[in-house]
N, C-alpha and C positions, 0 to 999 in steps of 0.2 A: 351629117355630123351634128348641125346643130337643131336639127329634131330628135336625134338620139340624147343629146343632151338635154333638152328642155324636158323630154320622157322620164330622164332621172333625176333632175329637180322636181318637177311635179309629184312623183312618186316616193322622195326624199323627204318633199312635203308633207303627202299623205300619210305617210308612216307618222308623222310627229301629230298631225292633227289627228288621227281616231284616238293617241294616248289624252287628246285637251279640250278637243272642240265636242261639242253635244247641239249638235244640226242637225236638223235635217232638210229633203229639198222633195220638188214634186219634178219627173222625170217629164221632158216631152221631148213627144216623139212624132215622126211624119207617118202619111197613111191614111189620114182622112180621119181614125180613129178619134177618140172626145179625148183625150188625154186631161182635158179639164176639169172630166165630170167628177160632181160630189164636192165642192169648194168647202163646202165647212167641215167637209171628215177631217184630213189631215189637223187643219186648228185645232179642233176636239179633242182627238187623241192625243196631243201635244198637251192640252190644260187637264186632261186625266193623268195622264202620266205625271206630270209635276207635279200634282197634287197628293196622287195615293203612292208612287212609289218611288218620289223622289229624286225623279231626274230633274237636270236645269237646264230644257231645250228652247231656244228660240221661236215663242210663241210665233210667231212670222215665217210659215215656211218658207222658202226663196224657189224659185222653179229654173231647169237647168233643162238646158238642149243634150240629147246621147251623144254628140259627136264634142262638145266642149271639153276643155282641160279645167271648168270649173267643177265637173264633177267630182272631181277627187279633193272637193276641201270639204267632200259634206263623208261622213260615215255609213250613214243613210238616207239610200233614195226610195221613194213611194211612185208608182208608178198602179194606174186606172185605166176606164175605159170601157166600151161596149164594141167597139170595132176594129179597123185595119191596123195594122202596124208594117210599119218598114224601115227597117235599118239597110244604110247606105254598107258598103265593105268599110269605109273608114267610120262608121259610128258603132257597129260592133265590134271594132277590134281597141274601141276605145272605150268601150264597156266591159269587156272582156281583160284587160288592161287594169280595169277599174276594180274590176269583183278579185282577179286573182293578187291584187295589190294588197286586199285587207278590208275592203270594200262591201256593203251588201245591198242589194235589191231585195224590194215586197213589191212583190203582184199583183194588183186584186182584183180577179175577172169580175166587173159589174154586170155580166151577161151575155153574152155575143163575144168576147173579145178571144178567149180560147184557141179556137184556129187558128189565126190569124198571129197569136202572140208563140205559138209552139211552134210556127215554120220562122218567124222572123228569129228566136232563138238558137234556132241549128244553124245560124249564121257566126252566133259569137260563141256555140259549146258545137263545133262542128263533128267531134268523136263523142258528145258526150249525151245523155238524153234527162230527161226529169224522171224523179222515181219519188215514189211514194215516199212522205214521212212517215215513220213509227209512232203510234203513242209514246212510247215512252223515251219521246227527244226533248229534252229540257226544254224548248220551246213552248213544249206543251204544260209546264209545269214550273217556270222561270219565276212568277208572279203568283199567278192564280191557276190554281187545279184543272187542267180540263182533261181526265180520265177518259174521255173517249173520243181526243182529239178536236179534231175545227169543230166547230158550232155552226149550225144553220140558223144565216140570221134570216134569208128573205127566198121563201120553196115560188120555185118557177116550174120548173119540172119533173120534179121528184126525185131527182137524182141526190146520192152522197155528197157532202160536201169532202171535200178532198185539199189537203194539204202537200204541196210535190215541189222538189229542191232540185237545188246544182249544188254540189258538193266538191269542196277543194282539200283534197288531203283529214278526212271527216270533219271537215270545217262549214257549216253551213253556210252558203256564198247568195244563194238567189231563193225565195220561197215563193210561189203560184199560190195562191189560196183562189181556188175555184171552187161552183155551186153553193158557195156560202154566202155574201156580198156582205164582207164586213164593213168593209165604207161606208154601205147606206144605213146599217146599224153605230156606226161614228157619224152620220150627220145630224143637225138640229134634230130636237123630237119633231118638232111642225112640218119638215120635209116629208117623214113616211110614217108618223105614227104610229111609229114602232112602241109595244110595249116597254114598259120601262123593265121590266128584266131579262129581256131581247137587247133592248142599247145596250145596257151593264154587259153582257157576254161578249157581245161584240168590242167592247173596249176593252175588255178584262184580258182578252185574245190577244190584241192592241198592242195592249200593254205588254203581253207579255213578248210578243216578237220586240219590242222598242227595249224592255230586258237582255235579251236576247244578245242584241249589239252591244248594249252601251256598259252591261253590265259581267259581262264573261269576258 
C-alpha cells in the first residue's frame, strides 16, 4: 500500500513538473556499458538550445540511476554509450512507469551500444518493438528543417543513420538515434574535429528533439 502510494505522489508530481520544470538529466545505467561517455555533449546542447531557441534549461545536467524515483522530476533523460546495458525487473518497470507517465528518453548509440540497448528494452516495452521514424514527424522539423531526417554526423560503417521510437498513444515516448553519433557532433570542437557545419547539424538535430519535449 505504501508503495502504491508513493507510485502516485511521484507521479502526481510528474505530471505538475513537465507543465514547470525545463531539466534535464544523464541516465545511468549497469552493464559495464560507458554510460559517461561524451561529458561535454549534453552541456552543449543545453547552451545551444538556450541560446538559439529559447529554452531556460539547467545548464548543469544532474545524472540519475534507471531504477530511482528521481527520475520523474526531470522531463528529459539523455541516455549514451558504446556498450552493455542491463536493467534489473525493478529498473524497467521504473522506466516504463517513467515514459508512459509523460516522460521521454533520447538514445544515442555512440557505436557498439545497439544490441545490447534493443534486448535490455524488451524488458520495459515487452509487447512493443522500435519502428522507424517518418520524415515527416515534427521532430524532424520542430526547429530546424531536416528533410531527409537524422544527419550523419560521424560514418563508421556505412550504414544509414536511423532514427526509431516507442510510441504511447502517437505520442513519442523513447527516440534510438543510431549510426549517426550526435553526441560526438555536440561535444567541444577539440574532442573530434568535426567540421563546423557537422557540429551545427548535429545540434540543430539536438535541438530540435529538446523542442520536441519541452515545446509540444
Amino acid at each position: 500500500m505504501k508503495k502504491l502510494l508513493l507510485i502516485s505522489l511521484l507521479l502526481t508530481s510528474f505530471s505538475f513538473l513537465t507543465l514547470t520544470a525545463q531539466e534535464v538529466a544523464i541516465l545511468k545505467y549497469k552493464g559495464g556499458g560507458d554510460w559517461y561517455a561524451n561529458p561535454t555533449a549534453l552541456p552543449n546542447l543545453i547552451k545551444f538550445c538556450n541560446t538559439n531557441i529559447q529554452t531556460a534549461l539547467d545548464e548543469k545536467p544532474q545524472t540519475v540511476e534507471v531504477g530511482s524515483p528521481l527520475i520523474f522530476q526531470y522531463p528529459f533523460l539523455h541516455m549514451t554509450g558504446h556498450g552493455n546495458v542491463v536493467f534489473s525487473e525493478e529498473e524497467a518497470a521504473n522506466l516504463r512507469d517513467y515514459l508512459f507517465s509523460g516522460g521521454f528518453l533520447h538514445i544515442d548509440d555512440n557505436y557498439g551500444m545497439a544490441p545490447y540497448l534493443k534486448k535490455a528494452l524488451q524488458q520495459v516495452f515487452p509487447n512493443q518493438e522500435l519502428e522507424e521514424i517518418g520524415r515527416d514527424h515534427p521532430i524532424f522539423n520542430s526547429s530546424f528543417p531536416f528533410p531527409n531526417g537524422l544527419p550523419k554526423i560521424h560514418e563508421h560503417d556505412g550504414k544509414r543513420p536511423q532514427a526509431l521510437g516507442i510510441f504511447q498513444e502517437n505520442r513519442l515516448i523513447l527516440l534510438f538515434t543510431t549510426e549517426s553519433d550526435l553526441g560526438d557532433g555536440w561535444e567541444d570542437p577539440s574532442v573530434h574535429n568535426d567540421p563546423e557545419d557537422v557540429r551545427q547539424k548535429a545540434l540543430q538535430m539536438g535541438a530540435n528533439i529538446i523542442s520536441y519535449v519541452f515545446k509540444n
